[in-house]
C-alpha positions, -999 to +999 in steps of 0.1 A: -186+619+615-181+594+643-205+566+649-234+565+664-238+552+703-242+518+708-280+514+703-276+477+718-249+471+746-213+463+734-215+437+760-241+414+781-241+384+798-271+354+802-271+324+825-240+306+804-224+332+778-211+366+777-218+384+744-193+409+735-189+432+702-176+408+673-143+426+666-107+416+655-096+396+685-123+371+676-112+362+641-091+335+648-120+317+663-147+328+638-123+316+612-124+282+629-157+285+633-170+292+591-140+267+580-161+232+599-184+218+575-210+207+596-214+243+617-216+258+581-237+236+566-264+255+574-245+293+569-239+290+537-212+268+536-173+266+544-158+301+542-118+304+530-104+326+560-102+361+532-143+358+534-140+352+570-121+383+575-143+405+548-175+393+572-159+409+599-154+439+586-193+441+572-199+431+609-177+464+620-193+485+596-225+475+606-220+481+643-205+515+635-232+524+612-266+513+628-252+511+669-256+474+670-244+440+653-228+406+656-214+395+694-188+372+695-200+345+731-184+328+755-187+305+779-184+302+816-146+290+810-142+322+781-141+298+753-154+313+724-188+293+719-201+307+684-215+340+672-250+359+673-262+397+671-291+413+653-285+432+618-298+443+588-305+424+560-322+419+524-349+393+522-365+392+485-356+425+480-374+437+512-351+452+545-356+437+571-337+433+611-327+398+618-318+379+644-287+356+639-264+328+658-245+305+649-222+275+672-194+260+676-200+216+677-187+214+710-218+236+719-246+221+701-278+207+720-271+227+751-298+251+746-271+277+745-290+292+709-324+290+727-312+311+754-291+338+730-322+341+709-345+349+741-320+376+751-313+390+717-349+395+708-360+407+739-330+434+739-337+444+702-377+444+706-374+469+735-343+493+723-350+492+686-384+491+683-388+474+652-423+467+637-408+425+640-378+408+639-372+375+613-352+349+620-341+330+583-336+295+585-321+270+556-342+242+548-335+214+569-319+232+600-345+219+623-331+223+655-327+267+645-366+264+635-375+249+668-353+279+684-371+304+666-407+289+677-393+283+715-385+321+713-419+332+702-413+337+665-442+322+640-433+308+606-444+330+577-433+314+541-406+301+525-384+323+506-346+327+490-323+339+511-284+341+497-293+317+471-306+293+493-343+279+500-352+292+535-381+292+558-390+328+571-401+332+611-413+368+623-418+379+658-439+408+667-438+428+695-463+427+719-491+453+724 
């Protein structure tokens, strides 16, 4: 059976990134990316590059099951600036469809997270018609809460997300 269409567009561009399909090319630089303490701080910490490579191939197999995923983006000059996508995920034992990014230093306190998280909900709202999107935020990542309330998203509780104390922001769509 082959996979399903892209539900979301393999590829899309805002005011400062292009977003393309996470895929092998990108390793090198996601690898980079999960091995700097202070970008993973908040992700769950530093990831040897053997988990780096076995969350890319959950990101494939996510895209190839459900039509969307992680985007690897760049900037104006192609560098690779961090990673974002919408996907599927457990919270408390409930499914739900979240939005995710994550950046590179170099990148941070550009509003470059604001403006992914505008495009990537407003894309998902509309072609996947979810009942809401949740963005899951580690206690103490301040600057992702204020994203998620910039982009429209209301806290709900806290809850445990990979083993870690989290705050939980939903976004509705609107009637």
């Amino acid at each position: 059976m082959s996979p399903p269409a892209p539900v979301l567009p393999v590829r899309f561009a805002t005011a400062r990134l292009r977003a393309e399909k996470l895929d092998d090319r990108h390793l090198p630089d996601l690898t980079a990316l999960h091995l700097d303490e202070d970008a993973s701080r908040f992700l769950g910490g530093v990831r040897a590059p053997e988990a780096t490579r076995a969350y890319l191939d959950v990101s494939l197999a996510h895209w190839d099951r459900h039509g969307f995923g992680l985007y690897a983006l760049m900037d104006e000059t192609g560098a690779f600036a961090g990673r974002a996508g919408v996907r599927h995920v457990m919270v408390e034992e409930t499914p739900e469809l979240e939005i995710a990014y994550a950046f590179a230093q170099p990148f941070w306190g550009r509003g470059l997270a604001s403006e992914i998280a505008e495009a990537l909900t407003a894309r998902a709202l509309a072609a996947l018609r979810p009942a809401s999107l949740v963005g899951v935020v580690v206690i103490g990542n301040h600057a992702s809460c204020r994203v998620l309330e910039k982009t429209g998203y209301s806290f709900e509780r806290q809850v445990a997300f990979h083993d870690a104390p989290c705050r939980l922001y939903r976004i509705r769509p609107s009637a």
